[in-house]
One Martini backbone bead per residue (centre of mass of N, CA, C, O) as a GRO file, in nm:
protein
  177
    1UNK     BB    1  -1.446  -0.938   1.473
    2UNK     BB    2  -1.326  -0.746   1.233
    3UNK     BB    3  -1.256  -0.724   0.932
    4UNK     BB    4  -1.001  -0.652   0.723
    5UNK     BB    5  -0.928  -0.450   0.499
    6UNK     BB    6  -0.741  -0.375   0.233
    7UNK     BB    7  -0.400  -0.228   0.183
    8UNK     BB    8  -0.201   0.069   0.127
    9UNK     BB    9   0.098   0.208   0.029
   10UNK     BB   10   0.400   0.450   0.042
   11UNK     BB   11   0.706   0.381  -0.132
   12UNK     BB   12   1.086   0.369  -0.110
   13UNK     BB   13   1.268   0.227  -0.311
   14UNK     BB   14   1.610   0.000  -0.243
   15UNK     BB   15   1.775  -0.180  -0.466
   16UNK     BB   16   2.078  -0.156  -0.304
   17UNK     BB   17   1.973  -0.339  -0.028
   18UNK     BB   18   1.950  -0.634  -0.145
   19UNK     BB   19   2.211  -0.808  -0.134
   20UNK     BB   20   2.205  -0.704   0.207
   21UNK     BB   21   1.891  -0.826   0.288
   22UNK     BB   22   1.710  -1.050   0.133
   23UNK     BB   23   1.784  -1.289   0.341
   24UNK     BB   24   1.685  -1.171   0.596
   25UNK     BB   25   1.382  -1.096   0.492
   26UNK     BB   26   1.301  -1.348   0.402
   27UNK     BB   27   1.324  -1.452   0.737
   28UNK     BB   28   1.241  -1.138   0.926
   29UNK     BB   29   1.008  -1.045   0.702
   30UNK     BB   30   0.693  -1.116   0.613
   31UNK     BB   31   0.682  -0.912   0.354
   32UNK     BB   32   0.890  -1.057   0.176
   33UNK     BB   33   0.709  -1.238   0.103
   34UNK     BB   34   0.455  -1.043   0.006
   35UNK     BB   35   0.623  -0.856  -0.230
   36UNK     BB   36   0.815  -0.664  -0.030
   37UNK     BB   37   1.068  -0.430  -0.108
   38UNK     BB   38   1.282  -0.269  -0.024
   39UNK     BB   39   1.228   0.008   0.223
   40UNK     BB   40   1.051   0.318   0.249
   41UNK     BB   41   0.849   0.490   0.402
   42UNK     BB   42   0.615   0.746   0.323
   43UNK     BB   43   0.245   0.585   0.370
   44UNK     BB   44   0.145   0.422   0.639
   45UNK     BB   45  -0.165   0.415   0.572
   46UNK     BB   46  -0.360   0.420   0.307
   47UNK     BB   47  -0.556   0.395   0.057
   48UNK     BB   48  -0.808   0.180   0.010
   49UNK     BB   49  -0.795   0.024  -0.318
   50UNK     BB   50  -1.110   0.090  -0.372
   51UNK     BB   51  -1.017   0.420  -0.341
   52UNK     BB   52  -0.834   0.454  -0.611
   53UNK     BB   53  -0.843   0.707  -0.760
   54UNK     BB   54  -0.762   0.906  -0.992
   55UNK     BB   55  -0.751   1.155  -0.788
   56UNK     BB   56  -0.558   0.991  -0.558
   57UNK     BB   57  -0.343   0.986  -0.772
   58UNK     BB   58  -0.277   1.262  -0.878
   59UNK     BB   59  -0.203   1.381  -0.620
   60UNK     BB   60   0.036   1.235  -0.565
   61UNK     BB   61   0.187   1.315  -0.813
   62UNK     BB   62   0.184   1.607  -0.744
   63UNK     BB   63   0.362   1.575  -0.497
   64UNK     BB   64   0.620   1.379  -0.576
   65UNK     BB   65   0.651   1.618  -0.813
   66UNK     BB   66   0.794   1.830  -0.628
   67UNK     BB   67   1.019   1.618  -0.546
   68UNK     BB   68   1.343   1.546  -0.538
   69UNK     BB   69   1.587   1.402  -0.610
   70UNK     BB   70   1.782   1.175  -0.376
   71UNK     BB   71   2.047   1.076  -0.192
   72UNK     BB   72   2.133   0.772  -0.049
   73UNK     BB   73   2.248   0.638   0.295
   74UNK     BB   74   2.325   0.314   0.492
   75UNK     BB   75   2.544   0.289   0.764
   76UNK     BB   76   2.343   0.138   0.956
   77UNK     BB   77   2.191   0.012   1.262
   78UNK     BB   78   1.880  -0.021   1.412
   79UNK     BB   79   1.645   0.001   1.669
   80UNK     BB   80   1.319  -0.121   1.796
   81UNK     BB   81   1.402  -0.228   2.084
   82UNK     BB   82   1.420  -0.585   1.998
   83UNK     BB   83   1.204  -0.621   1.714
   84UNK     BB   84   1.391  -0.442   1.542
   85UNK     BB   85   1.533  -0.419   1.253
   86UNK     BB   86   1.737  -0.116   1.124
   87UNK     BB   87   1.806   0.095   0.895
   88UNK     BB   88   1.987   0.400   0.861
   89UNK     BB   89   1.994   0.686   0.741
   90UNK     BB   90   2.200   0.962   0.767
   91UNK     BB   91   1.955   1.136   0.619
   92UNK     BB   92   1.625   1.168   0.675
   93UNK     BB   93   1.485   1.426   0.554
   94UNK     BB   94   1.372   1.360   0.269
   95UNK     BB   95   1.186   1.141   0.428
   96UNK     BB   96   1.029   1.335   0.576
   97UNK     BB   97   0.922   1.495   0.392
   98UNK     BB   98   0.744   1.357   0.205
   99UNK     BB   99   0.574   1.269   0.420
  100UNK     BB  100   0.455   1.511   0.521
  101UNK     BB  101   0.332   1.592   0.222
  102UNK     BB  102   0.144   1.347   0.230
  103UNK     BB  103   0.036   1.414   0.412
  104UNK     BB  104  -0.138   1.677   0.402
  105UNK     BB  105  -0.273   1.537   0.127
  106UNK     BB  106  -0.352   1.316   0.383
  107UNK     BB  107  -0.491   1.379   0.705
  108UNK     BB  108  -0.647   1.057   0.705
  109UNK     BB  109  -0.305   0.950   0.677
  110UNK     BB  110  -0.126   0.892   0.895
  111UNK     BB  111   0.183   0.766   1.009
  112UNK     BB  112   0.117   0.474   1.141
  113UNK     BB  113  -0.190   0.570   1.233
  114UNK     BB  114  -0.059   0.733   1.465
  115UNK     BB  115   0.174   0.570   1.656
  116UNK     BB  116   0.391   0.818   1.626
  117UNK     BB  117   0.515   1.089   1.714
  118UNK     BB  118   0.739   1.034   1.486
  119UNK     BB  119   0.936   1.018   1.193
  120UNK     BB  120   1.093   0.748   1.085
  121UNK     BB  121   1.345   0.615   0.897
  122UNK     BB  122   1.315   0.320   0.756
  123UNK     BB  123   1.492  -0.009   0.685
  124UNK     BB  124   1.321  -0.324   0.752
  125UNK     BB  125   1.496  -0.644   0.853
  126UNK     BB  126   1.347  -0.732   1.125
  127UNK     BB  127   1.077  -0.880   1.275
  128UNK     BB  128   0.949  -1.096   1.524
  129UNK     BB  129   1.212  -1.196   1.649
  130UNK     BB  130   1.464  -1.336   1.821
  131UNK     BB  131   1.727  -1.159   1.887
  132UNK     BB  132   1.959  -1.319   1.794
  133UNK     BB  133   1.830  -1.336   1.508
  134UNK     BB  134   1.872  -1.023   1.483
  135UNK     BB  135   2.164  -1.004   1.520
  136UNK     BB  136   2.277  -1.192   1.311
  137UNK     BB  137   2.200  -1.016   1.080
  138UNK     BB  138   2.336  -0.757   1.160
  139UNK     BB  139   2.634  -0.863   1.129
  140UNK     BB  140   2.605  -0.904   0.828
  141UNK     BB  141   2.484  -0.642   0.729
  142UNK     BB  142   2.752  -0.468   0.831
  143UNK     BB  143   2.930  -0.592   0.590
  144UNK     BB  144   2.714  -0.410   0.370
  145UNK     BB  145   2.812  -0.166   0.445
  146UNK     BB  146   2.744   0.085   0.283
  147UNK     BB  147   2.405   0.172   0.143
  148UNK     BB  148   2.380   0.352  -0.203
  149UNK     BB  149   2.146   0.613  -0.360
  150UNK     BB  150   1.835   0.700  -0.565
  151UNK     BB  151   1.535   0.857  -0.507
  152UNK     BB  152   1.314   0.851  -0.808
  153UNK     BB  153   1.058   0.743  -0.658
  154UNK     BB  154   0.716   0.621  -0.571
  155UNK     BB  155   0.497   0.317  -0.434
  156UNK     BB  156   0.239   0.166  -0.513
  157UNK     BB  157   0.101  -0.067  -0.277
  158UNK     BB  158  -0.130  -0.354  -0.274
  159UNK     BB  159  -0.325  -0.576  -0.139
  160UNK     BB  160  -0.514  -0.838  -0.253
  161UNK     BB  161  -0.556  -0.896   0.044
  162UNK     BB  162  -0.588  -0.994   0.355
  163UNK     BB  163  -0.261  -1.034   0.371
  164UNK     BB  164  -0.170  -1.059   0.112
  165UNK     BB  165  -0.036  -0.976  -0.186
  166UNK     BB  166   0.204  -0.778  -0.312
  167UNK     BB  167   0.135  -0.502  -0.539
  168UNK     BB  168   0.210  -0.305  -0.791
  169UNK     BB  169   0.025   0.003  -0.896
  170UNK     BB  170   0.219   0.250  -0.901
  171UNK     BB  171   0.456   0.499  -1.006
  172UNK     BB  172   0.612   0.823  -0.882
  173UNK     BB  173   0.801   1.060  -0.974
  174UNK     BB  174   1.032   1.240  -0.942
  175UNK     BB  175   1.213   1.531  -0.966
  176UNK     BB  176   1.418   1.646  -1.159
  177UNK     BB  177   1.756   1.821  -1.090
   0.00000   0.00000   0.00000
């Protein structure tokens, strides 16, 4: 089996809902224990690491700065499955729009590798675990919505090698309203 070389994507963080999710995402997420902060995929998985050239630095910044800032809400909870529970923002569209846009500027980067025929934006709080444990984290987290804020920018995460931590490489703000 070969070694998979280290990951990045592009990501909506959502730090209105650390709060309501983080002690949650902390034991129910291993992506947050690898320092990655609640967020909205916009494209993962991304170019690797090794390949983020100042070109395709620019494209990114070219195409996020051309989507307004826009405000979200995320007052439910919904599933995949049995084992993923996450937050559904009110209006998936403009996370959607975003992320169209980016595969568009990069379309050897199907968002989530093309494994999924439609584009869902959702911010994950707890996968992999015995469905119990993640009913009990969805009772609390309802009792913290609804989660409002504004999202301004897109950030580049980088794995630091794979599978280990993540770490902010770059921010590309949206365009101001």
């Amino acid at each position: 089996m070969a070694e998979r070389s280290a990951l990045s994507g592009l990501v909506v963080p959502v730090p209105e809902a650390e709060p309501v999710v983080a002690a949650h995402r902390s034991r129910l997420d291993a992506n947050a224990a690898l320092g990655v902060p609640a967020h909205v995929t916009a494209l993962f998985p991304f170019v690797s690491p090794a390949d983020l050239t100042a070109d395709v630095l620019a494209r990114v910044a070219r195409v996020v700065s051309a989507v307004p800032t826009f405000d979200h809400r995320f007052g439910r909870t919904d599933w995949f499955g049995d084992d993923v529970l996450w937050l559904a923002p009110d209006d998936p569209a403009p996370f959607v729009e975003l992320t169209e846009r980016l595969h568009a500027e990069f379309p050897d980067h199907p968002p989530f590798g093309g494994a999924f025929p439609e584009v869902v934006p959702h911010l994950t709080v707890g996968h992999g675990h015995p469905r119990p444990a993640l009913t009990e984290a969805e009772l609390a987290v309802r009792a913290g919505l609804p989660v409002s804020g504004t999202a301004t920018a897109v950030h580049l995460l980088t794995e630091d090698e794979p599978g280990g931590r993540w770490t902010l490489r770059a921010r590309f703000p949206l365009r101001s309203r």
